[in-house]
DOFIMAR-68232 format. One line per 3 residues: number of its first residue (from 1); their letters; for each residue x, y, z of N, C-alpha, C. Coordinates in steps of 0.05 Angstrom, whole numbers. Layout:
N
NUM	A	X Y Z X Y Z X Y Z | ...
This chain:
378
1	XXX	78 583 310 71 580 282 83 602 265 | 91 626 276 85 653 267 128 646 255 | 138 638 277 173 631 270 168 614 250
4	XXX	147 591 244 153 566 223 161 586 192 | 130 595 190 126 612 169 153 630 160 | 157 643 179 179 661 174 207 647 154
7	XXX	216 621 172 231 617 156 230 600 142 | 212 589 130 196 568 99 195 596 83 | 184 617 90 195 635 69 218 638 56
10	XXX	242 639 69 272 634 65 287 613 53 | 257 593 58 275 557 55 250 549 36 | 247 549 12 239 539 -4 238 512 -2
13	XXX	221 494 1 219 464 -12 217 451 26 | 209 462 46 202 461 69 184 461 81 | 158 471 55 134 480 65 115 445 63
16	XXX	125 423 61 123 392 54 136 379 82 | 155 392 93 165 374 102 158 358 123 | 174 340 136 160 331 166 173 345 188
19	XXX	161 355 209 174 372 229 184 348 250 | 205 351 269 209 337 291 210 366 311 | 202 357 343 208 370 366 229 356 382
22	XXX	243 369 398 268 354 403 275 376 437 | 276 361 457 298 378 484 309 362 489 | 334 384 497 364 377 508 361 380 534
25	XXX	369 360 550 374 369 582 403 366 586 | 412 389 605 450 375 613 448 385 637 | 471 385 647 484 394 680 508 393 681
28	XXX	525 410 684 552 410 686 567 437 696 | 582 447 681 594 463 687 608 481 668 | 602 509 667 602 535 651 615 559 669
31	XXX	630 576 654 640 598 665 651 597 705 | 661 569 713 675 563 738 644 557 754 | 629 553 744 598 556 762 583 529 758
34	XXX	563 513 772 549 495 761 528 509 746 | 518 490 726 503 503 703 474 478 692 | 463 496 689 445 467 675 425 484 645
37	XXX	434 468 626 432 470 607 404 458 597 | 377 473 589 364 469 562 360 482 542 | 353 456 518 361 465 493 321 456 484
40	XXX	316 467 473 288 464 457 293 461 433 | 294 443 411 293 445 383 267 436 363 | 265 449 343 256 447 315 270 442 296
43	XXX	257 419 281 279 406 263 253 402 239 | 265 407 212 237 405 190 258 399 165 | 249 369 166 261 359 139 247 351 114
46	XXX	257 349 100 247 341 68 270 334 53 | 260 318 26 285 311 20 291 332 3 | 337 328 22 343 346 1 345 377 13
49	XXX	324 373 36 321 405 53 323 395 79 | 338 414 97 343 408 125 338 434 137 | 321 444 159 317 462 177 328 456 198
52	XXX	340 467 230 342 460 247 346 478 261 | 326 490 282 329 518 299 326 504 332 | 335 515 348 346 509 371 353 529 384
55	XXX	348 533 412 349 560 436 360 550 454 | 386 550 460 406 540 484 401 554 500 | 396 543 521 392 559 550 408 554 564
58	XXX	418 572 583 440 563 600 441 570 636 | 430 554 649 419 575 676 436 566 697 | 444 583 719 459 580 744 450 571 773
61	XXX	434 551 770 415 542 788 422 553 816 | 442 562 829 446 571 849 441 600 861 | 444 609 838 423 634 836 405 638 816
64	XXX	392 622 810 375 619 790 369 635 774 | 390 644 752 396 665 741 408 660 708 | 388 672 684 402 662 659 426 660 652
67	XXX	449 658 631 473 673 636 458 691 608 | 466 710 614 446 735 609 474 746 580 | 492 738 579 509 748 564 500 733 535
70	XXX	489 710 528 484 694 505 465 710 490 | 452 728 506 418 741 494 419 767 500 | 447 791 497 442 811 513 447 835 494
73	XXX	446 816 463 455 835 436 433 828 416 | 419 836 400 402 836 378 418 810 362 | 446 811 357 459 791 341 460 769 358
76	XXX	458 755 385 463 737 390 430 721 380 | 420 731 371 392 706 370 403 702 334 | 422 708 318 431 686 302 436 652 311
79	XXX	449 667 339 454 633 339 434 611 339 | 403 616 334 381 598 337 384 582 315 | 402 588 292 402 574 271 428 553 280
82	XXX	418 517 280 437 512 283 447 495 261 | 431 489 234 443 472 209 413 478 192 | 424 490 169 408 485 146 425 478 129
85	XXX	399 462 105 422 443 79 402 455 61 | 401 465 36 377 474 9 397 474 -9 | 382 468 -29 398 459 -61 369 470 -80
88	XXX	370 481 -99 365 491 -120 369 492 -145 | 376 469 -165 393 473 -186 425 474 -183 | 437 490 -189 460 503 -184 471 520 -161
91	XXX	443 526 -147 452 531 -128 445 529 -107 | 462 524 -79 451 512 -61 469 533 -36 | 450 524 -15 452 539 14 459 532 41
94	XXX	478 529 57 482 519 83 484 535 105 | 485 537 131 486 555 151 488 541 170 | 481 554 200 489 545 229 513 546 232
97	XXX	522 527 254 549 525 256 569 507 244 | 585 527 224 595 525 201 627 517 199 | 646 513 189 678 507 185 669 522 154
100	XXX	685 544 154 683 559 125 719 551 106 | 709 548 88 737 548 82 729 555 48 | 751 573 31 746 574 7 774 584 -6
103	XXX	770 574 -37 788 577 -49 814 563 -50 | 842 562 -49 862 550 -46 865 540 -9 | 850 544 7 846 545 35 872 566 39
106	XXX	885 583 35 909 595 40 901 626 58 | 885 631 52 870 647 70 844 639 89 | 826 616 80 806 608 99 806 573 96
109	XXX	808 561 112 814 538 127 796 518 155 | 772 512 132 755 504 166 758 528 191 | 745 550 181 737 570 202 717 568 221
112	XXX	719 554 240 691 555 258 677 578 263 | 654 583 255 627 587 270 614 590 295 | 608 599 315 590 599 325 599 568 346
115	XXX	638 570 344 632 552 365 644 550 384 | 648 574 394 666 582 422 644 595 436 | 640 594 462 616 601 485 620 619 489
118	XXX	634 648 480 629 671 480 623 686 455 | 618 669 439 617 683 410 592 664 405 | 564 666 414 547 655 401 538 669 369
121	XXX	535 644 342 533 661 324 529 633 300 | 515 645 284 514 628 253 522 639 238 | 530 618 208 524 628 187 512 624 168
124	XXX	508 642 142 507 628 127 522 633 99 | 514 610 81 538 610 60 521 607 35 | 525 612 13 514 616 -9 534 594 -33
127	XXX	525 578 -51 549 575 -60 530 562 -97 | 543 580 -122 533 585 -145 552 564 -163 | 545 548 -188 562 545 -198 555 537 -229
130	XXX	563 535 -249 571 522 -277 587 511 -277 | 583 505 -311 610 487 -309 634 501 -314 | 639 528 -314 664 544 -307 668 555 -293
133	XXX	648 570 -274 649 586 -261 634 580 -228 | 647 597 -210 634 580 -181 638 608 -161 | 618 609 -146 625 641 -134 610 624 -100
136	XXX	624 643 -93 614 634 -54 609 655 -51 | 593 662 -24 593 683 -6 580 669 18 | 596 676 37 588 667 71 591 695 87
139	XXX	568 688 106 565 719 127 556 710 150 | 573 722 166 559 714 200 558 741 215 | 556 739 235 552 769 250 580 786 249
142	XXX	603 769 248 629 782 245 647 783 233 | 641 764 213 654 754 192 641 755 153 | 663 759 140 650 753 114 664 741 92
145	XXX	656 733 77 675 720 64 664 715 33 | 677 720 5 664 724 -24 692 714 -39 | 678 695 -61 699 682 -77 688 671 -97
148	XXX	706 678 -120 694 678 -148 718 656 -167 | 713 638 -173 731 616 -188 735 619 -219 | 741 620 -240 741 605 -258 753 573 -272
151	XXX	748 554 -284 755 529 -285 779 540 -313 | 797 533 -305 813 540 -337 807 517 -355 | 795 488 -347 783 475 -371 773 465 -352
154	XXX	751 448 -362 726 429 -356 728 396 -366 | 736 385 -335 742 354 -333 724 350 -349 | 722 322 -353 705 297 -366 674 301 -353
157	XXX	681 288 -332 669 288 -300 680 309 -277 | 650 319 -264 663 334 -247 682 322 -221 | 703 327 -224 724 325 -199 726 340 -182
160	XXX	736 327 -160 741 339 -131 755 369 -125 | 778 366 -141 798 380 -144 801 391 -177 | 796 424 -175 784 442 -205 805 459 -214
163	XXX	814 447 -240 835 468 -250 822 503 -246 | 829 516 -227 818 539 -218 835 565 -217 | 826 584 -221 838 610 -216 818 629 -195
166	XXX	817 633 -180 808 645 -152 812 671 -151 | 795 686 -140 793 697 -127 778 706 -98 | 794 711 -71 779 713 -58 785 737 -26
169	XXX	757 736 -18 764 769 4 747 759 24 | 763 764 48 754 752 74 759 770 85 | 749 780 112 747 800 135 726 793 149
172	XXX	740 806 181 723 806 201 727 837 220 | 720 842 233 707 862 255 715 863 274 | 722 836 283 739 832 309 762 811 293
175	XXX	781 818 297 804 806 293 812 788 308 | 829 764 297 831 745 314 853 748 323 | 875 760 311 903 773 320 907 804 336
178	XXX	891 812 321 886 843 338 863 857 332 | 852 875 359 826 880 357 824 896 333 | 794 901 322 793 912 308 792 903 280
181	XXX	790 918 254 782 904 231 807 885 218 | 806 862 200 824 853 200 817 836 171 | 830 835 149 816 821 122 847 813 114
184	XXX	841 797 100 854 788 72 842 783 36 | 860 792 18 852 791 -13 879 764 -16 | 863 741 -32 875 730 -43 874 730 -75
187	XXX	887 709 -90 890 699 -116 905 677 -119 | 887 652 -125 903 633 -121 890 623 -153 | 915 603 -148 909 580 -177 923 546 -169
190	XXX	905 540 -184 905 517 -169 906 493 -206 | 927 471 -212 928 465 -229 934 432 -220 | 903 412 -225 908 385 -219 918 373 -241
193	XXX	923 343 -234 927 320 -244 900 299 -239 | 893 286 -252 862 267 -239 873 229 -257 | 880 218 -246 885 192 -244 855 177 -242
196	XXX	846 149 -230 837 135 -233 821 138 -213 | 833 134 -187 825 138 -167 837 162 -135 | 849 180 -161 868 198 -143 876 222 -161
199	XXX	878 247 -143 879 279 -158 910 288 -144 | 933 298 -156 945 311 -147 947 334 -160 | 952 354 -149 951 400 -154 972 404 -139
202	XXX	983 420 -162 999 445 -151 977 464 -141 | 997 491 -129 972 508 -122 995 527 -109 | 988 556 -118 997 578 -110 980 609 -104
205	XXX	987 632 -87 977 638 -77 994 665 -71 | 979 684 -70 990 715 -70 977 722 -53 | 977 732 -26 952 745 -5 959 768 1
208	XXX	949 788 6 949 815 16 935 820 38 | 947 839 55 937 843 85 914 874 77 | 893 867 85 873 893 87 866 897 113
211	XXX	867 921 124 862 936 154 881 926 165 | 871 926 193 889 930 225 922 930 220 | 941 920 236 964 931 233 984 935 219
214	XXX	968 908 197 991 891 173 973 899 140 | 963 929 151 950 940 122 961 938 93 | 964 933 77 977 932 51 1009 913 53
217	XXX	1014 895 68 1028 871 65 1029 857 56 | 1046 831 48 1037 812 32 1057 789 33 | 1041 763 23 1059 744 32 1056 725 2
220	XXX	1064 699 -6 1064 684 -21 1057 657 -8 | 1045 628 -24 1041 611 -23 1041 596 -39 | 1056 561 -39 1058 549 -60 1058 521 -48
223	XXX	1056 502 -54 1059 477 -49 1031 451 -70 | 1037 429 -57 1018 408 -62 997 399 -42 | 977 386 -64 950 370 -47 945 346 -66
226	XXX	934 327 -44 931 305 -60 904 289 -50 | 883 276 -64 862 265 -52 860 238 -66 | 859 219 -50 863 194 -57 835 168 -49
229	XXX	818 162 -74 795 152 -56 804 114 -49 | 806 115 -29 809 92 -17 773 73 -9 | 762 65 -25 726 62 -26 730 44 6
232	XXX	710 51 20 687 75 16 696 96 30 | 726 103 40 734 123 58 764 133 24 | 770 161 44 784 176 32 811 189 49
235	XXX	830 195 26 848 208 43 858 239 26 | 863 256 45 871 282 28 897 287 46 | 919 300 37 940 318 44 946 332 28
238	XXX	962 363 49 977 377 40 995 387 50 | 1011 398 30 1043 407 42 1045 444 35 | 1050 457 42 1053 487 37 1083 500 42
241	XXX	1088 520 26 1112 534 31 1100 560 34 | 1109 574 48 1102 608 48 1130 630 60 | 1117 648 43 1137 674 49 1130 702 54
244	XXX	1133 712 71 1128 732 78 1142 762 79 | 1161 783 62 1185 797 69 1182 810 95 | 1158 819 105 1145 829 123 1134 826 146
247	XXX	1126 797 147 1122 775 167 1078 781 174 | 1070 791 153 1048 788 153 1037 750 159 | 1019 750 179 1004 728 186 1000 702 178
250	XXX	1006 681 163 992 674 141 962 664 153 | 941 658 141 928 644 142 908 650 170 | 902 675 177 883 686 200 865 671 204
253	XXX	847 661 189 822 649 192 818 614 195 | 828 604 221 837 580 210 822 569 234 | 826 530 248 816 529 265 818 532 296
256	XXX	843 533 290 864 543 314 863 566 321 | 860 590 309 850 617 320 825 618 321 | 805 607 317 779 601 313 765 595 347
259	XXX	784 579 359 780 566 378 796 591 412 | 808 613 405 810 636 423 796 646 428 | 787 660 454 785 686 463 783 710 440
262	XXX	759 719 435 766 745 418 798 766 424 | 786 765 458 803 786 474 833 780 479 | 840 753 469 871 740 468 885 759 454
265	XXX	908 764 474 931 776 464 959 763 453 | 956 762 425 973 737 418 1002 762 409 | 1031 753 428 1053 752 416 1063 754 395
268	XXX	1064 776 378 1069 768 345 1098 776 333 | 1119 748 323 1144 762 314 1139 781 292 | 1151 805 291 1159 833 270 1171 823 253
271	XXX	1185 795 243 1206 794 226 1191 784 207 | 1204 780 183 1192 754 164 1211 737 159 | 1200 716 134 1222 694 130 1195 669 124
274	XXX	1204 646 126 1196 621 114 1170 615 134 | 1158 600 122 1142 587 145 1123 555 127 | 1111 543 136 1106 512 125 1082 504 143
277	XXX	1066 489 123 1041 477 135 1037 449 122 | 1023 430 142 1021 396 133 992 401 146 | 974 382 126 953 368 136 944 341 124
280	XXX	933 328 127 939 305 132 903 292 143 | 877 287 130 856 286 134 837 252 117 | 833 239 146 830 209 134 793 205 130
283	XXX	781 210 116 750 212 117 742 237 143 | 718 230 150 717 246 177 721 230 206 | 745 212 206 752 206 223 777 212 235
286	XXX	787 218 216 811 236 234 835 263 214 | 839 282 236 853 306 212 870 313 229 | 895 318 222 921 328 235 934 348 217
289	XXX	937 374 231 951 395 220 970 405 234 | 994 423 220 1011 446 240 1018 457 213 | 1023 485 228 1032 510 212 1048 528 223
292	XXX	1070 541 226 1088 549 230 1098 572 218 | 1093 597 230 1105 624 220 1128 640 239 | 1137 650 216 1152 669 243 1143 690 257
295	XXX	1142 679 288 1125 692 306 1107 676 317 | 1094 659 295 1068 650 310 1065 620 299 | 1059 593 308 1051 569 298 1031 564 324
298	XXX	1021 543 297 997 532 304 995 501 297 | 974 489 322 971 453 316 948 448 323 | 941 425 307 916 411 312 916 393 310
301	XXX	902 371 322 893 343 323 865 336 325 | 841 323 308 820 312 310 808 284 312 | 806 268 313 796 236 312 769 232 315
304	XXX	757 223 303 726 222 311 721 192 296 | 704 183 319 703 154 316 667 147 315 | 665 128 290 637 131 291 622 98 298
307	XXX	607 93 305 591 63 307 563 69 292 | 561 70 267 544 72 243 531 100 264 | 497 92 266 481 106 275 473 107 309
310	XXX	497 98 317 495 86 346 510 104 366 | 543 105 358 550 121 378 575 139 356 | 580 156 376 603 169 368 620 186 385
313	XXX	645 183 375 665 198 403 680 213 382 | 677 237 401 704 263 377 719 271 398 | 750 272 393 774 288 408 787 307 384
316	XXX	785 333 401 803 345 389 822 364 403 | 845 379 390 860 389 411 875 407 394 | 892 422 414 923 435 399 925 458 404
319	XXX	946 474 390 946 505 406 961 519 389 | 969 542 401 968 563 386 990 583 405 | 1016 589 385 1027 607 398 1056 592 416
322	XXX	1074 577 401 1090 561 423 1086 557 446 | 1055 530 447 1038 514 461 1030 543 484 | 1029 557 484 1024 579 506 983 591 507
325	XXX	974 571 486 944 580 483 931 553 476 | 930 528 492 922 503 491 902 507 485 | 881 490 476 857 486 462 836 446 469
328	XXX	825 446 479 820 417 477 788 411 475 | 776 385 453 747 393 458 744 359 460 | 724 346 469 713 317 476 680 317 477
331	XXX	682 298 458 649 290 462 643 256 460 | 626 249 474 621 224 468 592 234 458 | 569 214 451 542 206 443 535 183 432
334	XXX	518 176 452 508 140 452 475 137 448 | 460 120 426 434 127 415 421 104 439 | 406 109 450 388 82 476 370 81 462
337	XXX	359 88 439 336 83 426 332 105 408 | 310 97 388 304 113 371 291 134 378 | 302 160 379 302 196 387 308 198 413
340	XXX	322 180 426 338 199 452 374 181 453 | 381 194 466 413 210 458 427 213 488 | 442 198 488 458 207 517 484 223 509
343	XXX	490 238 528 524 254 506 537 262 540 | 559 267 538 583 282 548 602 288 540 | 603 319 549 615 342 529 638 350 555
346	XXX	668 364 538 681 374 553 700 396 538 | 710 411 547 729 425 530 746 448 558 | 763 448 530 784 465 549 784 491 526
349	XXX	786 517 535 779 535 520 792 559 539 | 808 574 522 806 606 531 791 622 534 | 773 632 551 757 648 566 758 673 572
352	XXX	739 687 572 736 712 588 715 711 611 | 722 704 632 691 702 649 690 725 662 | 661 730 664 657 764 673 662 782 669
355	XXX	687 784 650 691 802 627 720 807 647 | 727 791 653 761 786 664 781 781 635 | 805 784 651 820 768 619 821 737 615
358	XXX	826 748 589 823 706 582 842 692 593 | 834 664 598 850 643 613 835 623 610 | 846 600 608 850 584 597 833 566 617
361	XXX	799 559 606 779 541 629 769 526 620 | 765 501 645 751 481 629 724 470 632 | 700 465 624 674 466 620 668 438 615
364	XXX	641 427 619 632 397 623 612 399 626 | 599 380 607 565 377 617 558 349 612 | 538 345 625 528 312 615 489 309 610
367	XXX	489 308 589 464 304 591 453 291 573 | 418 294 568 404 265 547 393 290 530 | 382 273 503 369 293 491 341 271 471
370	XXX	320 282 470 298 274 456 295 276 428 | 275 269 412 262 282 383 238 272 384 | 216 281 369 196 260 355 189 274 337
373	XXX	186 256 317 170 267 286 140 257 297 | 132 289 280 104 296 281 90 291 260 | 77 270 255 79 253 232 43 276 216
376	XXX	31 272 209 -2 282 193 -21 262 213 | -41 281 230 -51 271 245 -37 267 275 | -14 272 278 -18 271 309 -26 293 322
């Protein structure tokens, strides 16, 4: 009771809601070892407000032993948060495990969260707005991220895509390129078109390198995006040009580095010169990206297939580093009834097990999962 309270303090408009209880059972396979997985959840909705806290457990039945690394830091019990939603007026709140992305995406780009198995972790995100002005801030255990917009005019109707001038400052603690601290300062502007049923923007972009090796560097960005509503699904692309004299990084925080080994030692060309990015995103069923620098490119592929409230299958994949840091994740989930859940999970992921170097392992679990709402009176 003593955790409910705690965080209905935090979550306004929760203290109404209906709670559900919910376990995960699995069995599979973690860190080269058989594993069997429970998950205990609390889930407390209302409308409009979403709670959801959850304690992954992860045990080695053969020596019947926790894996002791998930819970062995004060910061890993963030990860108990695994999705909140709160709205307030103007301003509203999200967290758990997150894809951050802000501003022109030229520095942050669907950044995962809290979702690689050695980096247990949440966040959360803050996000303010008028009708000119719009400011973020997101924070996780290692990451941070603050961004402040202005609208240079104010549509009719609010649109998707905001005649904007940006600003924004990202850093982390552990670097995803090299250990140690590692940020970027952007400034972007961003100038649409809005049609009937479709937005096309220019959009450009000035970034500067703060900390680790590529301190006070800088690169440029320019290209198009386009969002096109096709009812009741959508389509967005973009195309990017970038330059670097220096051969600073573009774009650190993305989902492709997201998905390494902290401890990956990525290859990096010294030179600069041109480099180009496409994406290409059809509702949330499917998103295709690559990006290309000198020194370093990156690819992705997603598909996720839905059967309303029934089933769903996600593949995703790609890599990092002229294919030399593969990446792959798979899930199915099939509903047998109302609150239980069959799923199988797989992924291919760069690793550190036992605190060896990373390499490249693959992990599998299969299991069911429960809920029940706890209705007044049971």
């Amino acid at each position: 009771m003593r955790v409910w309270l705690v965080w209905l303090a935090f979550v306004p408009g929760l203290a109404e809601a209906t709670p559900h209880v919910g376990l995960e059972l699995g069995i599979g396979r973690l860190d080269e070892r058989l594993r069997l997985h429970i998950q205990p959840d609390l889930i407390l909705k209302s409308e409009g407000q979403h709670l959801h806290l959850a304690v992954p457990l992860e045990f080695f039945p053969g020596e019947l032993s926790l894996r002791r690394q998930d819970w062995d830091t004060a910061g890993d019990f963030t990860a108990i948060l695994q999705d909140l939603k709160w709205r307030r007026g103007k301003l509203s709140a999200s967290g758990g495990k997150l894809h951050l992305s802000a501003g022109a995406e030229t520095v942050v780009q669907q950044y995962p969260i809290g979702h690689h198995p050695d980096r247990p972790d949440s966040a959360l995100q803050f996000i303010g707005q008028n009708d000119r002005w719009r400011g973020q801030v997101a924070l996780s255990r290692h990451f941070a991220l603050a961004s402040l917009a202005y609208s240079l005019w104010t549509p009719r109707v609010r649109q998707p895509v905001q005649p904007e001038l940006a600003l924004v400052v990202a850093g982390t603690d552990a670097g995803p390129l090299q250990p140690g601290v590692d940020g970027r300062l952007a400034i972007d502007l961003t100038l649409p078109y809005h049609g009937s049923d479709f937005a096309l923007a220019g959009f450009a972009s000035g970034v500067l390198g703060l900390g680790s090796h590529q301190d006070r560097q800088w690169r440029v960005h320019g290209g198009l995006r386009g969002e096109h509503r096709l009812s009741p699904d959508w389509l967005r692309w973009r195309l990017e040009l970038r330059h670097s004299p220096s051969g600073l990084v573009a774009q650190p925080f993305d989902p492709s580095l997201g998905m390494l080994d902290p401890l990956t030692d990525l290859t990096l060309g010294p030179t600069g010169g041109l480099g180009f990015a496409a994406k290409v995103q059809w509702s949330d069923r499917m998103r295709l990206t690559f990006s290309q620098d000198p020194g370093l490119q990156r690819a992705e592929a997603v598909a996720s297939i839905h059967r309303g409230k029934v089933g769903r299958i996600y593949l995703g994949g790609g890599w990092v580093g002229d294919r030399s840091h593969p990446f792959a994740l798979a899930e199915v989930r099939w509903r047998l009834q109302r609150g239980a859940t069959v799923f199988a999970r797989a992924r291919l992921l760069e690793r550190s097990v036992e605190g060896g170097q990373p390499k490249a392992v693959t992990d599998g679990m299969l299991g069911i999962s429960w809920a029940l709402a706890l209705q007044p009176g049971d």
